[in-house]
N, C-alpha and C positions, 0 to 999 in steps of 0.2 A: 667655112673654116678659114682663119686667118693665114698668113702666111708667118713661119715661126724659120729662125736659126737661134742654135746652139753654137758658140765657137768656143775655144781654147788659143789664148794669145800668152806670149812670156811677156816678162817683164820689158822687154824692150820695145813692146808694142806689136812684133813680130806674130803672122797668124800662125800657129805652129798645129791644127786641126779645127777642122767643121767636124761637127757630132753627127747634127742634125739640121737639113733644109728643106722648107716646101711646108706643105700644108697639113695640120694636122687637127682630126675632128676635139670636139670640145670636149674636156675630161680630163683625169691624172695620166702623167703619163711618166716614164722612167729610162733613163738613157744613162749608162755607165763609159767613163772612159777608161781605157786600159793603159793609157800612160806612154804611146805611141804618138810619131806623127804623123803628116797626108802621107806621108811615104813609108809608113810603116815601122821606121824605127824607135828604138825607146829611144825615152827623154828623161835627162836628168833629172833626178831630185830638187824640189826647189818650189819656190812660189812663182804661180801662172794665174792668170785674170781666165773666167769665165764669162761671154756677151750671152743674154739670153737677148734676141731679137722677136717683138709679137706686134701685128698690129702697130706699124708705128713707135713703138717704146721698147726702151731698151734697160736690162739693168745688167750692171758688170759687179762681179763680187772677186775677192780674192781667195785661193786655194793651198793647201799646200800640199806638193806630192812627195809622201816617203814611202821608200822603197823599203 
């Protein structure tokens, strides 16, 4: 199994949570965020970038959270 992270960054490039890190076997899998950050607080409404990390490769997409 490859080594995989999920992050959530804001727009200022700022890591504002890790989802997901470490290794996960091969298959669907599903990871919800609740709009919090590493420390537990909510986060404004607003557009944040997702990094999916796998293997080497990365893709970053853009989201937007309303409350």
């Amino acid at each position: 199994a490859a080594e995989h992270r999920l992050a959530i960054y804001n727009l200022k490039g700022q890591l504002v949570k890790t989802l997901a890190q470490g290794r996960l076997e091969k298959g669907k899998h599903s990871i919800a965020w609740d709009g919090t950050d590493a420390r537990g607080n909510t986060v404004s409404s607003g557009v944040y970038r997702y990094v999916l990390s796998s293997g080497g490769e990365s893709v970053s997409k853009r989201m937007v959270l309303i409350k």
